[in-house]
N, C-alpha and C positions, 0 to 999 in steps of 0.2 A: 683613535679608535677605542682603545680603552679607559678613557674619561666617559664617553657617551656608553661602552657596557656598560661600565659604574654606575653612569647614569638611569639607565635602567633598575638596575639592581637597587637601587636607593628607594622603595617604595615603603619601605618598613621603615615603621620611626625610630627615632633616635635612641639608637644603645647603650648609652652613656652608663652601663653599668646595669642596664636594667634586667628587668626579669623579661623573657618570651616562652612561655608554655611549659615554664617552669625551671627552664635553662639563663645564665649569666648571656648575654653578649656582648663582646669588646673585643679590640683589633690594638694593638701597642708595639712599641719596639725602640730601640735605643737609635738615633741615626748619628753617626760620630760623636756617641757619649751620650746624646742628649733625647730624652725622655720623649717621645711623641704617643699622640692617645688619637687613634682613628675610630672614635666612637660613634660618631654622628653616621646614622642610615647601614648600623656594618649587617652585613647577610652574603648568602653565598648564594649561587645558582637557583634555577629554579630546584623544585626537588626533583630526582631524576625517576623518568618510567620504567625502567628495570630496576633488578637485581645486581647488575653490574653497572658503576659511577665509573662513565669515561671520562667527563668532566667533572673538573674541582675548582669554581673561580669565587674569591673571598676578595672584601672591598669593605672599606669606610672612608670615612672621611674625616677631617683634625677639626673643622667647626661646622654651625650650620652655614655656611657661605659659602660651602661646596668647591675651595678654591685650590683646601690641600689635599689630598690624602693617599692611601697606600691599596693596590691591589694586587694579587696573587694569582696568577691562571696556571693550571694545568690540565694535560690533557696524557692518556696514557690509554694506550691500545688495548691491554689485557684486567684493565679493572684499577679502581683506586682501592686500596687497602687501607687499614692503621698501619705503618709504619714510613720509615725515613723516605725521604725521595731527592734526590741532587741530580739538578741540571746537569742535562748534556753526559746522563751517566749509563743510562741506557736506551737501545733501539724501541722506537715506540712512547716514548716519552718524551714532551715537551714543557717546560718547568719555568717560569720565570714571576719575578717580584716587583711590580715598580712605583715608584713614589715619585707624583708629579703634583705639579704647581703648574694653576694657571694666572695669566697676565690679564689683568682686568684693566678697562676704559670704558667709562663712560655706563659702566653696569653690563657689559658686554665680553667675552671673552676676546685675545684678539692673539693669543697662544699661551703655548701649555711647554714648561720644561717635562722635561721626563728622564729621570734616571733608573734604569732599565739594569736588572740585572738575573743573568739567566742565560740569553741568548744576546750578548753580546762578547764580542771576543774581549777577554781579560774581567770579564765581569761572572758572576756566580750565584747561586743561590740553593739553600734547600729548606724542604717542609719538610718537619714529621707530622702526619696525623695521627692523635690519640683518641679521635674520636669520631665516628662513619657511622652516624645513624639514620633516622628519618625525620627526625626533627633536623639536624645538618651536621655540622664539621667542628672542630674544635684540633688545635695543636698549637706549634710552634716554628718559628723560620729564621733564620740571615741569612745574609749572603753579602756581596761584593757589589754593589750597584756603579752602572758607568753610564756617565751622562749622553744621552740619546747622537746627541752631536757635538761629542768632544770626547776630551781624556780627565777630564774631572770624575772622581769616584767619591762614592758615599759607603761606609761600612756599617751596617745594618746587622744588630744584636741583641738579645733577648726578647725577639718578636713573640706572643705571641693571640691568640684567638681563637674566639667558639661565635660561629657565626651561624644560622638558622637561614635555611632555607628558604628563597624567597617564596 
C-alpha cells in the first residue's frame, strides 16, 4: 500500500538536489552504515487545507527505476508541529519509516520487501521536523527498521529531508 501512496506522490520531478521554489529537496539516510540518497520524485503530501497538518507523509526514491526507496508517514490527532516525534510515544500518534525494495520480472513488479519500522514490535522510529511550512516539511529521522515478515532488522541513521509539498 505504501509503494502505490509513493506512487502517487512522485509526480514532482526529480530532486536530486535540486532547487523547487527556491527550497533544496532531498531524502537521505545511513542504512547499516551505508550511505543511501532517495532523491528521485522526493515530496510530501498533498499541501494540507487547514491550519492544522494532521498528516505528515515524505517519500523518494534511490533512482529513476522506482525499485528502491524510503518513506515516512505519520498521522497525529492534535496537529504536527516543528519538533521530535517517536513512535508509539504517544496517544493519538501514529509514526512509522519504511524502506522497501521491489522484485522485478520481466518489467513488472511481482513483490516488494518492506522493512517497516515504527509499528512493528522490536522495531522503531523517530522524526524531528525543523521545518512546517507551506511550501512543505524539512527534518531528520532513524529508527530500528524490521523486516515486514521476519526478524531481520535494518538500523537507519543520519536520515535526513526537505520535501515540498505535492
Amino acid at each position: 500500500m505504501l509503494v502505490f501512496a509513493l506512487s502517487g506522490l512522485s509526480a514532482c520531478k526529480k530532486g536530486s538536489g535540486n532547487s523547487n521554489g527556491g527550497q533544496e529537496t532531498y531524502m537521505s539516510c545511513k542504512i547499516n552504515g551505508t550511505l543511501h540518497e532517495f532523491n528521485y520524485h522526493v515530496n510530501a503530501n498533498d499541501k494540507p487545507a487547514t491550519d492544522t497538518v494532521h498528516f505528515v507523509v515524505i517519500g523518494g526514491w534511490e533512482k529513476p527505476d522506482m525499485v528502491t526507496g524510503f518513506g515516512i508517514d505519520m498521522q497525529i490527532d492534535k496537529g504536527a508541529k516543528e519538533g521530535t516525534y517517536v513512535s508509539n510515544s504517544a496517544p493519538g500518534l501514529l509514526l512509522a519509516g519504511k524502506y522497501y525494495i521491489q522484485q522485478m520480472k520481466d518489467g513488472k513488479i511481482v513483490g516488494t520487501t518492506i522493512f517497516n519500522g515504527g509499528d512493528l514490535d522490536g522495531s522503531s522510529f523517530t522524526m524531528t521536523i525543523t521545518s512546517l511550512t507551506k511550501w512543505g516539511v524539512k527534518g531528520t529521522f532513524s529508527g530500528k527498521l524490521r523486516l515486514l515478515a521476519g526478524d531481520e532488522y535494518l538500523t537507519v541513521t543520519d536520515g535526513k529531508f526537505s520535501a515540498p509539498y505535492n
